[in-house]
VOGU-3710 file (C-alpha; in Angstrom, 3 decimals, decimal comma):
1> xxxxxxxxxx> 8,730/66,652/93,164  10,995/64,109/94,465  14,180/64,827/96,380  16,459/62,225/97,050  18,574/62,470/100,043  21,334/60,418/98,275  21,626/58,110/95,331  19,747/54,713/96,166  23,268/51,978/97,798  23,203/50,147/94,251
11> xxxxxxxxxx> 23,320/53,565/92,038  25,408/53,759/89,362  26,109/57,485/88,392  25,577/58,645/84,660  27,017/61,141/82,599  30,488/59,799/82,371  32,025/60,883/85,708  33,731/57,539/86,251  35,835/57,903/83,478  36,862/61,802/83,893
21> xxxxxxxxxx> 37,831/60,889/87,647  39,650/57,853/86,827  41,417/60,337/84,271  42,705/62,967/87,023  42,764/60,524/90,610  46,279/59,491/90,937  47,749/56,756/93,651  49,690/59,898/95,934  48,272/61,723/98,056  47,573/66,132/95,974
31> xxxxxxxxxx> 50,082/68,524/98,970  46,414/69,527/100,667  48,127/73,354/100,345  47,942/75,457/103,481  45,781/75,666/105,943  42,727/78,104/106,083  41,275/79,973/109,084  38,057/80,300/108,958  36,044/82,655/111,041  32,753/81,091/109,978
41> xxxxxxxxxx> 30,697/77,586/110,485  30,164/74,412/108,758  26,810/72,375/109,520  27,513/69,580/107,880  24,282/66,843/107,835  25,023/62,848/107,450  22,258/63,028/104,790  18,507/62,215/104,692  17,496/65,741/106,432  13,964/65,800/106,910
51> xxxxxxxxxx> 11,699/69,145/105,927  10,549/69,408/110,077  14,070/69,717/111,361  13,250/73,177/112,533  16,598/72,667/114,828  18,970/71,803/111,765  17,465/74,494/109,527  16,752/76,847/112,107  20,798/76,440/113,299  21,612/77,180/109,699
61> xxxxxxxxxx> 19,347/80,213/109,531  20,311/81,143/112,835  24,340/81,352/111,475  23,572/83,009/108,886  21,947/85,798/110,209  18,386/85,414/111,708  15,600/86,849/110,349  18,040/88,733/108,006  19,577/85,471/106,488  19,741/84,802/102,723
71> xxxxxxxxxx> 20,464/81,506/101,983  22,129/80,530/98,991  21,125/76,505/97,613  23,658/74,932/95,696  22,537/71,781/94,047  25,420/70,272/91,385  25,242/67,291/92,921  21,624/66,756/91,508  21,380/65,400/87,966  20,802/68,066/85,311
81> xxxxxxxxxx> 17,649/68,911/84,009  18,614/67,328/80,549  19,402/64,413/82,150  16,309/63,708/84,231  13,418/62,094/82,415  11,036/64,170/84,568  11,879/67,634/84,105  8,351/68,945/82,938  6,510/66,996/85,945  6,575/69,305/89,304
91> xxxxxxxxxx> 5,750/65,778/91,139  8,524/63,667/89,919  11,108/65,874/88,555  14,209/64,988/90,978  17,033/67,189/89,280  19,259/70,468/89,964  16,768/73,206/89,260  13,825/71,668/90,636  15,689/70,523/93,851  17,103/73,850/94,373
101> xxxxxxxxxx> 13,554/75,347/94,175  12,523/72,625/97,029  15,397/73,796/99,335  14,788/77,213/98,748  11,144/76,665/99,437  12,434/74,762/102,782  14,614/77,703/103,813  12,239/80,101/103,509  9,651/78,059/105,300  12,272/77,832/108,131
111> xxxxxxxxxx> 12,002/81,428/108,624  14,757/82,554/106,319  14,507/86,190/104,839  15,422/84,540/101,112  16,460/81,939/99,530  17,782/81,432/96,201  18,973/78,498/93,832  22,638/79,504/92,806  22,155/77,670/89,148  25,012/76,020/88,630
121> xxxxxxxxxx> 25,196/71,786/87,863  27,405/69,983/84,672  25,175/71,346/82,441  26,206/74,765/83,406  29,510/74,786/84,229  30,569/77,986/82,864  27,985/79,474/85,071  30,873/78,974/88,194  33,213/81,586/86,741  30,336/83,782/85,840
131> xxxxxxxxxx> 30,686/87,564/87,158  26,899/87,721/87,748  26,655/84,477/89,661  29,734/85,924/91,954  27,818/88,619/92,622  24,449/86,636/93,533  26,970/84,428/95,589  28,032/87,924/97,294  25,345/88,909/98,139  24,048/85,807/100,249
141> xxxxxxxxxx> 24,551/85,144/104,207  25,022/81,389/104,144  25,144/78,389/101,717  23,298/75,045/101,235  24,789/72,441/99,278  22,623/69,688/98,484  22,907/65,970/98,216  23,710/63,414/94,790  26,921/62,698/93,747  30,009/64,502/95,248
151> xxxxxxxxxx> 31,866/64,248/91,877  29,497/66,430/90,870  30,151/69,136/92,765  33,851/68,429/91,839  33,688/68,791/88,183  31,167/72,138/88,741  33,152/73,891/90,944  36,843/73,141/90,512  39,115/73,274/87,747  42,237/71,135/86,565
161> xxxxxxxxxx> 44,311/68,559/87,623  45,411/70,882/91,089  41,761/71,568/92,031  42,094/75,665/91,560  38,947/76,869/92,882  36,236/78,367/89,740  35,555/82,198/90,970  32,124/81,391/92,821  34,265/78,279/94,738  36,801/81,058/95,499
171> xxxxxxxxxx> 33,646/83,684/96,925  31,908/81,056/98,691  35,621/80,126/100,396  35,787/83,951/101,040  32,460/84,405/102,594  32,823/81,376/105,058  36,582/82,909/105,997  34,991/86,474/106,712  32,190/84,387/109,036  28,984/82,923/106,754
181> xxxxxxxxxx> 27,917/79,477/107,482  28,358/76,404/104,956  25,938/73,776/105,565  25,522/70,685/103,643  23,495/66,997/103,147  25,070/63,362/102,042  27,101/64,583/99,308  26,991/67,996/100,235  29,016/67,744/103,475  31,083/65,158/102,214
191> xxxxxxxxxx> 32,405/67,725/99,109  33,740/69,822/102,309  36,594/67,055/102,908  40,119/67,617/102,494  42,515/65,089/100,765  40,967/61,185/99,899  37,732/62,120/99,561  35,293/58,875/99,589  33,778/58,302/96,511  31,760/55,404/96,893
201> xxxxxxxxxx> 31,608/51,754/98,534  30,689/49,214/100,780  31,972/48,264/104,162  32,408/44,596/103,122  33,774/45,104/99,768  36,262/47,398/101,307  37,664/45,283/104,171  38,021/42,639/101,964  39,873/44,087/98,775  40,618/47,655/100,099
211> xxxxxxxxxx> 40,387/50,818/98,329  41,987/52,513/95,516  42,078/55,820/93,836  39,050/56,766/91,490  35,183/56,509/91,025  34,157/52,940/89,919  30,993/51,860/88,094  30,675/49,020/90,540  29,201/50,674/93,169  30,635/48,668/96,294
221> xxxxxxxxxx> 34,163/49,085/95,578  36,154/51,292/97,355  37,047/54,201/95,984  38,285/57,866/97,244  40,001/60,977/95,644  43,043/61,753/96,549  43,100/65,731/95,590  40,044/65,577/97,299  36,510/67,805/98,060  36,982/71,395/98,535
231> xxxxxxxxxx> 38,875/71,164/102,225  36,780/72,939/104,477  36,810/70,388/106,958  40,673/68,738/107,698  40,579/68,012/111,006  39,302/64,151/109,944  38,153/62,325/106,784  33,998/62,742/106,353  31,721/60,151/105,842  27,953/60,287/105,676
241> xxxxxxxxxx> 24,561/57,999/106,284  27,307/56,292/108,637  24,993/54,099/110,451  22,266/53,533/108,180  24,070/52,433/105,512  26,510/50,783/107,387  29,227/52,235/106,714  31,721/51,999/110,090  34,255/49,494/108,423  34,496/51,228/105,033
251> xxxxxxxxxx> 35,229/54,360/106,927  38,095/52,461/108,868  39,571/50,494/105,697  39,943/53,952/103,880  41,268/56,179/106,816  43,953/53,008/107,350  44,687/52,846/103,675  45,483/56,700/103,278  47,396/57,301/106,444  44,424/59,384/108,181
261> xxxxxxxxxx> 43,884/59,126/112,016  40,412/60,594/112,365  36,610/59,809/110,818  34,186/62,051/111,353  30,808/59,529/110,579  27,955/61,236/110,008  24,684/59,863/110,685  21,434/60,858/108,997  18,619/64,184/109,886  21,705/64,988/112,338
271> xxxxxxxxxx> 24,349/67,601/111,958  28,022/68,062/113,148  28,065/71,835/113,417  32,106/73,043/113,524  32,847/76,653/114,290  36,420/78,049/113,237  37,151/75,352/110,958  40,707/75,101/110,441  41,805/76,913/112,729  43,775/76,098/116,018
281> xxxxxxxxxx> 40,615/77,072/117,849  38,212/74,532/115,502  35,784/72,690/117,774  32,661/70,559/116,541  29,372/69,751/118,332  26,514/67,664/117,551  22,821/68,393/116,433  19,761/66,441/116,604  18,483/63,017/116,740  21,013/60,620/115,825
291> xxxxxxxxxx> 24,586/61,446/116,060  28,364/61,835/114,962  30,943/58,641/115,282  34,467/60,009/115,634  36,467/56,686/114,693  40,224/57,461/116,187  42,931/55,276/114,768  45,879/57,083/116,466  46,782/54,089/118,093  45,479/51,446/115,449
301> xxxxxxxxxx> 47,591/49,281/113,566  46,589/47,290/110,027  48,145/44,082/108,806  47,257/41,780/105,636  47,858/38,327/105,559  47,080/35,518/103,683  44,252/35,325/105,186  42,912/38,853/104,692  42,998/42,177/106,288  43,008/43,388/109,904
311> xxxxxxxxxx> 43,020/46,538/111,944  43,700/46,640/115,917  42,733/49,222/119,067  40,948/51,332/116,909  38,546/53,424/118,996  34,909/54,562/118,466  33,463/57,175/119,781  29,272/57,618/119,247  28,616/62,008/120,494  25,039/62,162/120,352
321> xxxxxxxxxx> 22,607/65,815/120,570  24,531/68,383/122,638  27,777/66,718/122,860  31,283/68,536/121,988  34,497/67,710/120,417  37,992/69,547/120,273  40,060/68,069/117,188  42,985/69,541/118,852  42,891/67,599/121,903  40,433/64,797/120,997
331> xxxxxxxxxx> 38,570/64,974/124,147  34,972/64,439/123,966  33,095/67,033/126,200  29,384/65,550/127,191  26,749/68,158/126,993  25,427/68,315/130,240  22,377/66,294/132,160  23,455/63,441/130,725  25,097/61,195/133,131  27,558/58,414/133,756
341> xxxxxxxxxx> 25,618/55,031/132,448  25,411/52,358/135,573  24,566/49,330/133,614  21,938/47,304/134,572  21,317/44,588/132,163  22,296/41,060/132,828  21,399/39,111/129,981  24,212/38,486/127,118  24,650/40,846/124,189  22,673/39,508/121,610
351> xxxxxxxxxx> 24,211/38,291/118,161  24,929/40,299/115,541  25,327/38,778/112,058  25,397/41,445/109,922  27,820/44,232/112,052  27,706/46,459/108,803  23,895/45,558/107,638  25,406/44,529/104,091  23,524/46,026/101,087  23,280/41,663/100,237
361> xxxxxxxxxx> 21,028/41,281/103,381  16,755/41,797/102,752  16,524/41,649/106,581  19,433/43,807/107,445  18,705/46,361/110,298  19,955/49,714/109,775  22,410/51,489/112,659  23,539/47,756/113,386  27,031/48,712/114,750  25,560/51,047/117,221
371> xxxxxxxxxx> 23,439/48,337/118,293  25,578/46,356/119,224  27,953/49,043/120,906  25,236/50,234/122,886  24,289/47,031/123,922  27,500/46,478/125,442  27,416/49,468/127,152  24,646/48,857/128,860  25,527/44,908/129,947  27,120/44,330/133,363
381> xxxxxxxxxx> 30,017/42,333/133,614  30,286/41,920/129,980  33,357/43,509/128,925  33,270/42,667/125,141  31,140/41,355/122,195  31,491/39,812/118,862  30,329/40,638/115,674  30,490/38,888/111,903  29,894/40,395/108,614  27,091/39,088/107,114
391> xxxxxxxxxx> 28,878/38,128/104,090  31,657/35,188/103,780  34,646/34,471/102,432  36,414/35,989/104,546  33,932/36,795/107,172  34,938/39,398/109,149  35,042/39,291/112,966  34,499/42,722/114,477  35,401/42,774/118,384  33,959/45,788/120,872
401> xxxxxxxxxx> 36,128/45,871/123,941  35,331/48,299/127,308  38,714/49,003/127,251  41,237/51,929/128,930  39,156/55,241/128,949  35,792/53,903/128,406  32,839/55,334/128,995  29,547/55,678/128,436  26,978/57,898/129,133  22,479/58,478/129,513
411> xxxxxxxxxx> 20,196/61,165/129,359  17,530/59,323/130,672  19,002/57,437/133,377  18,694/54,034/131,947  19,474/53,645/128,322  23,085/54,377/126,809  23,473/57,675/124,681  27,008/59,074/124,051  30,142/56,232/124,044  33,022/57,564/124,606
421> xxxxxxxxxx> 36,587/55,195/123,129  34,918/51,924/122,931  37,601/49,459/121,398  37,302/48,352/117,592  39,242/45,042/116,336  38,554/44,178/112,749  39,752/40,366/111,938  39,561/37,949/108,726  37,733/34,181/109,669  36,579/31,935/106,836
//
């Protein structure tokens, strides 16, 4: 059996969802409706989680009740079994059903008491308002949604124009307010946004021509919903395989476009685990290898000209394992034994030609804005460095500047870790 930890950067999603989101996305922003306190957790995974993450899972088990928990797998976002040419082979199959078997399989591996697929997908939509699903929704401790296509989980679980939740949305929503965990992969934690939901693009494509309301069969343009996911998370727009796909600017475009002030950017086989979500005491930390950019445009400002787009004193901030967050005062709080970095190295930051390693680029190196930022950090008496898209016409110039409040930070004593408010200036060249 395959599993997919997201559809391939070139995917174009079947089944007609472009053309039912294009027939509900409008240009204003759906009223987001009031805020929720939640007693419970989100764990909410940039994608690509790997079966050995015993800290991931084991956090996720742990929430949801220990040796007790039962974990229920939602996977909507998968392709349907009638849709996947594999179905009947165990080794290739790659669709709902057979994915939500996997994860169950995982979960129970992980030490979890039981886990269950929660069949629901587009080929089983009526299943979401189904009394005995509710009730096998009831009686579960926590909740995995699984990656695919967000839309998915979108046209499954929600109904009309307003986004009313189906009756299982509505239990699961209940269970997480009463204190179960949600957890989620690639399209699984980005369905837990609030309003402008991404849909799809690339970082280039974006800067360049912006983004717009819907879900486009050309697969780098822009494209968010504006009722958007099911608004677990609105402390900060989502966005997921952040670094490996590159996906810093595209998260920057969109949060300029639609007014937002905060990016949460997940990276991938790493979790941002947020207890109280949506409520004044909401605070986030980070889990496992890679991290969680917070991209803070409070004090950014966006102009177009003839010559193309630009955005100003944006800030990035790169929390790696064991760091902290508080939306509510945006202070970053490092976990502790890591340590001020002192930097050491001498020698210039080295080029970087493809800032956003462009889908367009064979020899593109994944996590290439981190790179760079990191790189930075760790160079004496260099205060900023230069970046270019790798595409032209415009080429972008992306600037990193040490500016007010930064700082950067090492566990081990030599190599930089956490970045705290690192300056971001997007501009157009030729």
């Amino acid at each position: 059996m395959r599993i997919p930890s997201a559809p391939t950067r070139r995917a174009v999603i079947a089944g007609g969802l472009a053309a039912a989101l294009l027939a509900v996305a409008s240009s204003a922003r759906a009223d987001p409706g009031p805020a929720r306190i939640h007693a419970g957790s989100l764990v909410l995974i940039g994608g690509a989680l790997k079966e050995d993450n015993t800290r991931v899972y084991g956090e996720i088990i742990e929430r949801a009740g220990g040796p007790a928990a039962r974990i229920g797998v939602i996977t909507a976002a998968s392709v349907p079994e009638s849709q996947d040419p594999h179905a009947d082979d165990p080794e290739r199959c790659s669709n709902s059903a057979c994915n939500g078997a996997h994860y169950a399989d995982v979960f129970k591996r992980h030490g979890a008491a039981d886990a269950q697929w929660i069949p629901l997908d587009v080929d089983h939509v009526a299943n979401a308002d189904s009394d005995a699903v509710v009730a096998q929704v009831e009686s579960m401790t926590g909740f995995f949604f699984g990656g695919g296509d967000q839309y998915r989980y979108v046209t499954t679980l929600l109904r009309g124009d307003a986004h009313r939740d189906s009756k299982v949305l509505a239990a699961i929503r209940a269970k997480l307010a009463r204190g179960a965990v949600v957890a989620g992969s690639s399209a699984g934690a980005q369905i837990a946004s609030g309003p402008d939901m991404v849909t799809g693009g690339e970082s280039y494509e974006g800067l360049r021509d912006g983004s717009a309301p819907g879900y486009f069969d050309d697969p780098t343009r822009l494209g968010y919903l504006p009722e958007g996911g099911f608004g677990f998370l609105r402390s900060g727009l989502v966005d997921t395989h952040t670094g490996a796909y590159g996906r810093e600017g595209r998260a920057l475009r969109l949060a300029s476009d639609t007014g937002h002030d905060r990016v949460y950017a997940l990276e991938e086989n790493t979790a941002l685990v947020v207890d109280r979500p949506g409520s004044p005491r909401e605070h986030l930390s980070v889990l496992g290898p890679n991290g969680v950019a917070v991209l803070d445009l409070r004090d950014a400002r966006a102009r177009d000209s003839a010559d193309g787009w630009s955005l100003r004193r944006a800030r990035y901030s790169h929390l790696t394992d064991g760091d902290r967050y508080d939306p509510r005062t945006w202070r970053v709080r490092v976990a502790p034994g890591k340590h001020v970095l002192a930097p050491t190295a001498t020698t210039a930051v080295p080029p970087n030609t493809d800032v956003f390693h462009s889908a367009a680029n064979p020899d593109g190196t994944p996590y290439s804005f981190r790179t760079t930022a990191r790189a930075l950090a760790s160079t004496r008496g260099q205060d900023s460095a230069i970046a270019t898209t790798f595409e032209t016409g415009p080429q972008f110039t992306v600037t990193l500047t040490k500016g007010r409040g930064f700082a950067a930070f090492t566990g081990d004593g030599a190599t930089a870790g956490t970045l705290v408010a690192l300056q971001v200036d997007i501009a157009p060249g030729r």
